[in-house]
C-alpha positions in Angstrom: -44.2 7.9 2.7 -43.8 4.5 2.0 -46.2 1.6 2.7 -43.1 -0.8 2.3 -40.8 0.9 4.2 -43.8 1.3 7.1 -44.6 -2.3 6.7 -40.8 -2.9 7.5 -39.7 -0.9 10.1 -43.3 -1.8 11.8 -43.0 -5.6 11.8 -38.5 -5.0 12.4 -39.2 -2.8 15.4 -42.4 -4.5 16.6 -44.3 -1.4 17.0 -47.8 -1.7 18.6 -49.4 0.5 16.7 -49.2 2.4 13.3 -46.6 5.4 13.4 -48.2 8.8 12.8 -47.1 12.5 14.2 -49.7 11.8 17.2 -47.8 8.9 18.7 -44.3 10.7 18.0 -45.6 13.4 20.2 -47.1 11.6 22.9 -43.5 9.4 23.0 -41.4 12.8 22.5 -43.3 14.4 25.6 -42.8 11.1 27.7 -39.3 10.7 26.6 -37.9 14.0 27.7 -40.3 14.0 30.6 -38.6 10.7 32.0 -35.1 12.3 31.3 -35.9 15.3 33.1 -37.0 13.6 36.1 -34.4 11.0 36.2 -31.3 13.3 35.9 -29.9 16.7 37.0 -28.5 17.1 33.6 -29.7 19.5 30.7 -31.8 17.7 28.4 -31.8 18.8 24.7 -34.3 17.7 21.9 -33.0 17.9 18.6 -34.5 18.3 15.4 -34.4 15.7 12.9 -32.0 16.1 9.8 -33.0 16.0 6.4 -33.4 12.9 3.7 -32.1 14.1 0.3 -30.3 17.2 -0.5 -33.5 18.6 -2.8 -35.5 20.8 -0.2 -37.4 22.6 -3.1 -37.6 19.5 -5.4 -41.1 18.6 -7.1 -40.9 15.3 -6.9 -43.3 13.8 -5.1 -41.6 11.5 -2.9 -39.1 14.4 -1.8 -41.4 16.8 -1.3 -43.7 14.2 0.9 -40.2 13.2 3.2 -39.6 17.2 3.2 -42.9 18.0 4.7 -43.4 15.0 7.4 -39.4 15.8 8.7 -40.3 19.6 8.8 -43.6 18.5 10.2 -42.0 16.4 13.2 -39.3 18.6 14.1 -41.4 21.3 14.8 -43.3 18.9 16.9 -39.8 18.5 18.6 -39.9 22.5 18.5 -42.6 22.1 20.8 -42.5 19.7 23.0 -39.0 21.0 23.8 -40.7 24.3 24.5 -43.4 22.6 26.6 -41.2 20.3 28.4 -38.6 23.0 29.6 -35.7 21.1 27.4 -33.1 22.5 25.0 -33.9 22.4 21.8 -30.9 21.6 18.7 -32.1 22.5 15.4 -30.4 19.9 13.6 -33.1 20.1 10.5 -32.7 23.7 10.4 -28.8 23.7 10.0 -28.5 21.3 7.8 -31.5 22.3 5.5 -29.7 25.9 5.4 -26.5 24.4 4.3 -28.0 22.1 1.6 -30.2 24.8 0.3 -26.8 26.9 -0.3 -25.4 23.5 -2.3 -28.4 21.5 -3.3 -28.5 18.4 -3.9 -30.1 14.8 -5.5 -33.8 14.0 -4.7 -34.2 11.1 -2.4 -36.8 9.4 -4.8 -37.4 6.0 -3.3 -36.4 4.0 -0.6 -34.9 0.9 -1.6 -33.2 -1.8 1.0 -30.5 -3.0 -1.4 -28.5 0.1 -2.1 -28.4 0.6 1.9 -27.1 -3.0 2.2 -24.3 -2.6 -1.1 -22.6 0.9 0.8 -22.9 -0.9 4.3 -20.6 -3.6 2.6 -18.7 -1.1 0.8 -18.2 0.1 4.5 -17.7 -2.6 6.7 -15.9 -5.0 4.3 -14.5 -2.8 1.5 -13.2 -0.6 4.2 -14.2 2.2 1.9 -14.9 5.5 3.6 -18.8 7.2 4.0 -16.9 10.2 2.5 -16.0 8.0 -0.6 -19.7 6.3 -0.7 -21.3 9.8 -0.6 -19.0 10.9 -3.5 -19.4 7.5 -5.6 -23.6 8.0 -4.8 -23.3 11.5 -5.8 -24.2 12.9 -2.4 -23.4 16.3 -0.8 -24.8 15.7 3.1 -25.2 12.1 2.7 -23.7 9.2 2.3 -27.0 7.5 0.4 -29.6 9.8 0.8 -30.2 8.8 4.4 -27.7 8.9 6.6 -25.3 11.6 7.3 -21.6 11.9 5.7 -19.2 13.7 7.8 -19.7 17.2 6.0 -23.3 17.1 7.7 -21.8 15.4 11.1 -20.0 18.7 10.9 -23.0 20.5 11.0 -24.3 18.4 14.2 -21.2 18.1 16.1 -21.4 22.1 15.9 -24.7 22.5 16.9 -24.6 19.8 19.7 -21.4 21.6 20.9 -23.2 24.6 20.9 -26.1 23.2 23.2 -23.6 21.8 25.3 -21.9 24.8 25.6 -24.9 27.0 26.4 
């Protein structure tokens, strides 16, 4: 989505190879088949949640993010299905609640707002709640990460799985 952010995250996490929907599989597969040999316990695969609160928007960065999440948790869909594992649709729950309140586009990723509600956080002692509402977010607390109105919505379906 970014060639920045990729550039980042590829250097920060010293990744051996470009990221693409290939790899995520072929880590996925061998993630959850290492879990499932290693314990007794039920493993579950979970879908990932969405960036932004715009799942219809036309911008073009929003709709990109939109597509590749939707894109790799169906990937999770599958490998869960393949690999015998529970499956916790995460994306699904949440993008169902957002569509019923829509939100903001996530237009852009940029570092510095991340770093400003992290010290709003940490050292302001603010709450995410109170970020999300200052940054005009419904699900998020800055586009990205979850407030506790979507941690809601995972706590639930994780309960759920647990529960099954």
């Amino acid at each position: 989505m970014s060639r920045k952010v990729r550039r980042f995250f590829t250097l920060w996490k010293r990744l051996p190879r470009r990221p693409s929907s290939d790899w995520f599989r072929e880590n996925l597969a061998e993630t959850a088949h290492r879990l499932k040999r290693g314990t007794a316990a039920d493993i579950g695969l979970c879908s990932l949640p969405p960036i932004g609160e715009a799942p219809d928007s036309d911008d073009r960065f929003q709709s990109e993010l939109n597509w590749r999440i939707e894109e790799y948790s169906a990937i999770g869909a599958a490998v869960a299905h393949e690999e015998r594992c529970g499956y916790v649709p995460l994306h699904e729950a949440i993008t169902e609640a957002v569509r019923a309140s829509p939100g903001r586009a996530f237009t852009a990723f940029n570092f510095l707002p991340f770093y400003r509600d992290a010290f709003r956080v940490l050292v302001l002692r603010q709450s995410p709640d109170d970020v999300a509402r200052r940054n005009g977010w419904l699900f998020h607390t800055d586009g990205v990460h979850l407030n506790s109105r979507a941690g809601l919505i995972v706590a639930d379906r994780i309960q759920k799985f647990v529960e099954a």
